[in-house]
C-alpha positions as CSV (number, residue, x, y, z in Angstrom):
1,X,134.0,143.6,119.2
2,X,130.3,143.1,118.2
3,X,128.2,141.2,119.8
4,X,127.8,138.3,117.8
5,X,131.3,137.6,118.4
6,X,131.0,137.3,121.9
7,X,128.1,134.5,121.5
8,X,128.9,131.5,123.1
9,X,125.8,129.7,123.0
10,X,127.2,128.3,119.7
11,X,129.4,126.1,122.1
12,X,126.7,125.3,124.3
13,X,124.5,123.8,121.6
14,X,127.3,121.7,120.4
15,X,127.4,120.3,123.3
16,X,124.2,119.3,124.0
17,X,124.6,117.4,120.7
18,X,124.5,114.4,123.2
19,X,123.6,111.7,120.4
20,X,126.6,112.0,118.5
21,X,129.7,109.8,118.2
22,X,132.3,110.8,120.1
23,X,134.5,111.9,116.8
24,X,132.0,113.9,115.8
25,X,131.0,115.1,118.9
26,X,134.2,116.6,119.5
27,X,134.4,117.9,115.9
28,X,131.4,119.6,116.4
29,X,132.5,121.2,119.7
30,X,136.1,122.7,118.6
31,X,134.4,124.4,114.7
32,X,131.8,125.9,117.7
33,X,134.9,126.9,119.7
34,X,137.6,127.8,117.0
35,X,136.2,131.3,116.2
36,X,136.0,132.3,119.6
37,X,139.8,130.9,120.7
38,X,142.0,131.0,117.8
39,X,144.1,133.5,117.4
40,X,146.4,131.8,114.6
41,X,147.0,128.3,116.3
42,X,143.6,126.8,116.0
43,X,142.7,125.0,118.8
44,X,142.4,121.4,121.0
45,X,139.4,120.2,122.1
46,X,139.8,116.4,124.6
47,X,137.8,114.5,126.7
48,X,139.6,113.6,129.9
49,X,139.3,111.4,132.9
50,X,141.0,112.8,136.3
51,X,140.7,110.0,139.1
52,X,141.1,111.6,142.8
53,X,144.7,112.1,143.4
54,X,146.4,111.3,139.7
55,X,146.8,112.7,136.3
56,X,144.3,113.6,134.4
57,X,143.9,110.6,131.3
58,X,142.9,112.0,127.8
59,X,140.5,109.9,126.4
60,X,140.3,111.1,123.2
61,X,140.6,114.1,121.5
62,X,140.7,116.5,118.1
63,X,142.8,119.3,116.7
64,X,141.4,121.8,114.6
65,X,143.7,124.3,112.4
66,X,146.5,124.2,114.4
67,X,149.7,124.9,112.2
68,X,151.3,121.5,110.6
69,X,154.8,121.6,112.6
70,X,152.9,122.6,115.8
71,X,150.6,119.9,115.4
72,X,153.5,117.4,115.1
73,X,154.5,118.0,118.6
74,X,151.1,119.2,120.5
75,X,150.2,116.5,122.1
76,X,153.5,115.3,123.4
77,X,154.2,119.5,124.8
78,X,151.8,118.7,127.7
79,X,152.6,115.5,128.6
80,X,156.2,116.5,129.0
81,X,155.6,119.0,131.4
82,X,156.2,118.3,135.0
83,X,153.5,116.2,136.5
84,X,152.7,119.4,139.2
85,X,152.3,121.3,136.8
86,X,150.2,119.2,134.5
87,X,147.9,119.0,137.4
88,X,147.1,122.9,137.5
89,X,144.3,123.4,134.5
90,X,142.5,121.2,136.0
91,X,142.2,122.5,139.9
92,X,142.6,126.5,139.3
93,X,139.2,127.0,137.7
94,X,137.5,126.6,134.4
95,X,139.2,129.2,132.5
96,X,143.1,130.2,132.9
97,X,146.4,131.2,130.7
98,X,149.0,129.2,130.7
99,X,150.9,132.0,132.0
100,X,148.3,132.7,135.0
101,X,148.8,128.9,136.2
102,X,152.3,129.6,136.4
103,X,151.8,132.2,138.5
104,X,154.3,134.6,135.5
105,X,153.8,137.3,133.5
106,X,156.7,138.8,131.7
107,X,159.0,136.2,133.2
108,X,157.1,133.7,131.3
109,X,158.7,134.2,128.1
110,X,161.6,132.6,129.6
111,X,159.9,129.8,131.2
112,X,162.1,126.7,129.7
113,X,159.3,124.5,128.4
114,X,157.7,127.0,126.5
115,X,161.2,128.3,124.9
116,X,162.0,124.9,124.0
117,X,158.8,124.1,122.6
118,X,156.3,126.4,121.3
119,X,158.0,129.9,121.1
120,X,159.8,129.0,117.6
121,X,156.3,129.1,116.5
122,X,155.4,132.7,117.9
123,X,153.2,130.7,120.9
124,X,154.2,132.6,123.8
125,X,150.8,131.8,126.5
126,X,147.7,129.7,125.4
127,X,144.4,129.4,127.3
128,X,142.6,126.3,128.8
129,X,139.3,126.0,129.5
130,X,138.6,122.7,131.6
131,X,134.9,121.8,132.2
132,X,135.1,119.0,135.2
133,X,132.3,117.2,137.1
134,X,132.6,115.7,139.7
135,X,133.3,112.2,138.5
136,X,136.9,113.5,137.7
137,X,135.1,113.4,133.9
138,X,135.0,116.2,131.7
139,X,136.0,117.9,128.3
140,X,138.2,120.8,127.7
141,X,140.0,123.6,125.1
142,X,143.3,124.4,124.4
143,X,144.4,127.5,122.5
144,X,147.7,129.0,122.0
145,X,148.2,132.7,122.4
146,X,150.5,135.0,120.5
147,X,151.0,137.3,123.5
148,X,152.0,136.6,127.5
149,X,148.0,137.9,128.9
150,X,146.2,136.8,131.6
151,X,142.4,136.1,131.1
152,X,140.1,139.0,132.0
153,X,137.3,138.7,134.3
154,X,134.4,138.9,131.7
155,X,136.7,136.1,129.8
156,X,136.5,133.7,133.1
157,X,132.9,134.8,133.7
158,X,131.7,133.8,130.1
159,X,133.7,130.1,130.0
160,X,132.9,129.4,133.4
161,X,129.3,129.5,132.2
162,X,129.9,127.6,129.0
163,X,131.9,125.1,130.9
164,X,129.0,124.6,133.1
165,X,127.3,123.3,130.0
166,X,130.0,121.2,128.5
167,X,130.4,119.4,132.1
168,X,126.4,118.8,132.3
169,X,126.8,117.7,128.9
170,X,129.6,115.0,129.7
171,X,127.8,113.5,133.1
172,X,124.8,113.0,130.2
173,X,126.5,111.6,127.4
174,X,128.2,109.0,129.7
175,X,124.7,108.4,132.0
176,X,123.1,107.3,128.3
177,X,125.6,104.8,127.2
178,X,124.4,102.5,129.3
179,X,120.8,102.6,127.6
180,X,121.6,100.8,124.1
181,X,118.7,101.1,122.1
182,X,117.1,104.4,123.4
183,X,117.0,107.8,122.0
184,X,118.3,110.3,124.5
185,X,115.4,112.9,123.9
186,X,112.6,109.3,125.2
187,X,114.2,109.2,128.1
188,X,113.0,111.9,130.6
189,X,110.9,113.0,133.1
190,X,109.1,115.4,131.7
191,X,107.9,116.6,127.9
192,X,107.0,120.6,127.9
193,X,106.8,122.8,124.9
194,X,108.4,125.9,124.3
195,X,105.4,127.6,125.8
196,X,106.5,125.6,129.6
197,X,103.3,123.5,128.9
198,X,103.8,120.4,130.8
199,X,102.7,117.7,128.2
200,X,104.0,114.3,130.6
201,X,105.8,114.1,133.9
202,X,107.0,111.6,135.9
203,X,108.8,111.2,138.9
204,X,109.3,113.6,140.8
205,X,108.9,116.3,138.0
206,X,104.7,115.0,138.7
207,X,104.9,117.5,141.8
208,X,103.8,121.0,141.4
209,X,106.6,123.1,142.6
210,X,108.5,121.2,140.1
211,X,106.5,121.1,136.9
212,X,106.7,125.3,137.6
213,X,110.4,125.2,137.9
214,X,110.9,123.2,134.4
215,X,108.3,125.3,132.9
216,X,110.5,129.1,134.0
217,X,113.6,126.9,133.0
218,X,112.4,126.4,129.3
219,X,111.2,130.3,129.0
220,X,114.6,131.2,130.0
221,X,115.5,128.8,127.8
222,X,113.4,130.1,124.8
223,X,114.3,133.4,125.7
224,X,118.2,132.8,125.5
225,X,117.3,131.9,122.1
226,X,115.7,135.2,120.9
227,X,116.2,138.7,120.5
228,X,118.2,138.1,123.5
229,X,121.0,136.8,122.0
230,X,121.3,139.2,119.6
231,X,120.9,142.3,122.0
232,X,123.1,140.7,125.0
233,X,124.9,137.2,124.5
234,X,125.9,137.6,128.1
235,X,122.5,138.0,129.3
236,X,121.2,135.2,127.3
237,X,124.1,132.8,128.3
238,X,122.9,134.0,132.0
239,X,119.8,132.7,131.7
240,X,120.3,129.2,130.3
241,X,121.7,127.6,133.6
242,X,123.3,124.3,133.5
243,X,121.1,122.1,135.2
244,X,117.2,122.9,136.6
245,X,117.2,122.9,140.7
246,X,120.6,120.4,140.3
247,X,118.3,117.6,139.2
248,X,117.4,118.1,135.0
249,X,119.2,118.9,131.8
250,X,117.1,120.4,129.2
251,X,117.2,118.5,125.8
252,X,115.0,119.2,122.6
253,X,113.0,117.0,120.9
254,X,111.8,117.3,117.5
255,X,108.4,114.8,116.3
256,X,108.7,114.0,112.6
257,X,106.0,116.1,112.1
258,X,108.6,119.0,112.9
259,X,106.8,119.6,116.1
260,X,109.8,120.8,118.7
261,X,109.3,119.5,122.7
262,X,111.8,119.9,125.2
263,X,112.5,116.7,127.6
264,X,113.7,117.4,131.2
265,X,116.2,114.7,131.9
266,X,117.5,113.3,135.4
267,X,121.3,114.3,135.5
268,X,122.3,115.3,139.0
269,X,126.1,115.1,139.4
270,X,126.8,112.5,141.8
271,X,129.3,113.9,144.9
272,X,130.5,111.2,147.2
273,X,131.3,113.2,151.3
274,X,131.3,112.8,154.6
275,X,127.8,110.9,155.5
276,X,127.0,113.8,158.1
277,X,126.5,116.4,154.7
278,X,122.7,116.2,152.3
279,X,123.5,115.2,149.0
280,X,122.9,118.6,148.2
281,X,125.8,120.2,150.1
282,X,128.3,117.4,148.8
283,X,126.9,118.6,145.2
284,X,128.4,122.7,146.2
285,X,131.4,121.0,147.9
286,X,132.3,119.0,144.7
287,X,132.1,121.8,142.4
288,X,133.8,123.9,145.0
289,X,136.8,121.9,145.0
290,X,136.9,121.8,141.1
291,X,137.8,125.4,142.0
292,X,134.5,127.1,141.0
293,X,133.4,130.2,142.9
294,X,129.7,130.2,144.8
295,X,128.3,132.2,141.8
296,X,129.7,129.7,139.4
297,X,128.5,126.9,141.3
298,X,124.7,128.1,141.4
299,X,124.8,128.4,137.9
300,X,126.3,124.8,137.4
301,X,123.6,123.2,139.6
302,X,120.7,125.5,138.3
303,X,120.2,127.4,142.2
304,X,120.2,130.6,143.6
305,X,123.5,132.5,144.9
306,X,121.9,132.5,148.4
307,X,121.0,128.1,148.8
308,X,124.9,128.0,147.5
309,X,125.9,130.3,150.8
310,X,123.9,128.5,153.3
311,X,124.5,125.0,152.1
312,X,128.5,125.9,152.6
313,X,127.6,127.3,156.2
314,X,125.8,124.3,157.2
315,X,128.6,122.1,155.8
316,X,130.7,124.1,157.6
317,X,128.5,123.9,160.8
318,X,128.1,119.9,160.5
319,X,131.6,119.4,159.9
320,X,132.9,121.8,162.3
321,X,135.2,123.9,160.5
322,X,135.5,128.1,160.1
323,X,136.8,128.7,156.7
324,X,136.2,127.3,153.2
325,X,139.8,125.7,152.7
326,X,138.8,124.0,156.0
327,X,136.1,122.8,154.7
328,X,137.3,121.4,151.5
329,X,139.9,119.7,153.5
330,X,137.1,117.8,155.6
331,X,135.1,116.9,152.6
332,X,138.2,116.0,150.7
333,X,139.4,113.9,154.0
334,X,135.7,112.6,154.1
335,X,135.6,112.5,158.2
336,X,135.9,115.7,160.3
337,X,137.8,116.0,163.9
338,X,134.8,117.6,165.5
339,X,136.2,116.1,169.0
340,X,139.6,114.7,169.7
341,X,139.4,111.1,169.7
342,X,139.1,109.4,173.4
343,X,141.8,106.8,174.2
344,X,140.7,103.8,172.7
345,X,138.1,105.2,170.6
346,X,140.3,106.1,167.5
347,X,137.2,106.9,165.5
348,X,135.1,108.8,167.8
349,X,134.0,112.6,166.6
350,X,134.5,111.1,162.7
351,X,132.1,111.3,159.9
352,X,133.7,108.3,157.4
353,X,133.0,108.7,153.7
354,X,129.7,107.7,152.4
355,X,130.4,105.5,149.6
356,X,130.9,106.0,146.1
């Protein structure tokens, strides 16, 4: 497989295509995905809400060269699966097989849903890649697969990235509804070029340490747009994080002279948590329990592999636990038994839930 084939980065512009109508948005994101997930049963791309504790809502979505008969049926497959299992894509990780959430390999050619439904049309595993923030909103794929094959490592390295984007790219598109009137790319905090020159800041992008940040962010930017991407597509979708320091999205802007700018825009994913944890460390909690590993959350929130490990141990310090599924179950819990309560006191040794 060449190179060019395993460039993703077509997906992660399409996303950042935050102006568009949602139609076309989502057109725009499965012709950017199709080459890269269709292997003769075109693919599904969806917008989904997933409220804490329910079934994930599909907002809207769009089908793109998926056989006629198989398209007939697609959308009612899923939704009569058990309601467990429906549940799955979207808590196992980013990127899975149908096959891999069930927990089957060869048995899964006998799995009664997909005999029923799919296997008459030589579908026999598909792949889903779910991009969540931590909302509950986000955007997803779904592909069928000829063959029962679990996803490689390299294949869940690569769409964890991507789904980094498409997540950031969601929390944006939703933040700029509300702002009727305005152009996404005039609404920032700071304007660079593609040199990093800082042409107007605001905000906290004013301070120093933070107008350097923005400025490496668009050189890695610049550079994942090179040479870079030709020689190593996985080195250039490395170096185009999600988000700058967990604060700014990176948009372009181009002046009708043909002039191109980049805008920094505020879109830190909100995480509501026990009060006793820094915004920061509900941030690497939230995308922990969305199932993403510590690697995959520095890239999400644009920080390095080392803040992700000692925002979890001081978590885990504050909220007196000793092992990550402990500590997901106090952040999910939103309090944390870090004494037993005296009699009378019901509450005592609690953190309550900050608010929403």
């Amino acid at each position: 497989m060449g190179a060019r084939a395993l460039d993703l980065l077509d997906v992660v512009e399409a996303a950042y295509k935050v102006d568009l109508p949602d139609a076309q948005w989502l057109s725009e994101l499965a012709h950017a995905a199709l080459p890269h997930l269709d292997q003769g049963f075109g693919v599904a791309v969806f917008e989904y809400y997933k409220p804490e504790g329910a079934q994930p809502r599909i907002a809207q979505r769009f089908h793109l060269g998926i056989p006629g008969e198989l398209e007939a049926i697609y959308s009612t497959v899923f939704a009569k699966m058990d309601p467990a299992i429906r549940l799955r894509p979207f808590r196992l990780g980013p990127c899975i097989t149908g096959s891999e959430l069930m927990n089957m390999r060869k048995e899964f050619r006998d799995e009664p849903h997909m005999k029923r439904f799919v296997q008459r049309f030589g579908m026999y595993d598909s792949i889903w890649i779910t991009a969540a923030e931590p909302s509950g909103r986000g955007v997803g794929f779904h592909a069928g697969r000829p063959a029962v094959k679990w996803a490689s490592v390299a294949e869940k390295k690569r769409w964890g990235r991507v789904a980094a984007h498409l997540s950031t790219a969601v929390r944006l598109r939703h933040a700029l509804r509300n702002r009727q009137g305005t152009h996404t790319s005039d609404v920032g905090e700071a304007v660079l070029d593609p040199t990093g020159r800082v042409h107007d800041a605001s905000g906290a992008a004013r301070k120093p340490a933070a107008r350097e940040m923005l400025r490496r962010a668009v050189l890695a930017l610049e550079e994942s747009r090179g040479t870079l991407r030709e020689i190593d597509p996985d080195a250039s979708l490395e170096a185009r994080k999600a988000l700058v320091s967990a604060r700014w999205s990176l948009l372009d802007r181009v002046e009708l002279d043909g002039r191109r700018y980049i805008v920094a825009r505020e879109n830190p994913p909100g995480a509501p948590g026990p009060e006793a944890l820094s915004p920061r460390e509900r941030q690497v909690l939230a995308f922990a329990k969305l199932g993403h590993h510590n690697k995959l959350i520095a890239y999400d929130l644009g920080i390095a592999d080392s803040t992700v490990r000692v925002l979890l141990a001081r978590a885990s310090a504050k909220l007196g636990v000793h092992s990550r599924r402990e500590l997901l179950r106090a952040f999910d819990d939103g309090w944390c038994p870090l004494s037993d309560p005296a009699p009378g006191h019901p509450t005592k040794g609690r953190t309550r839930r900050s608010g929403r």
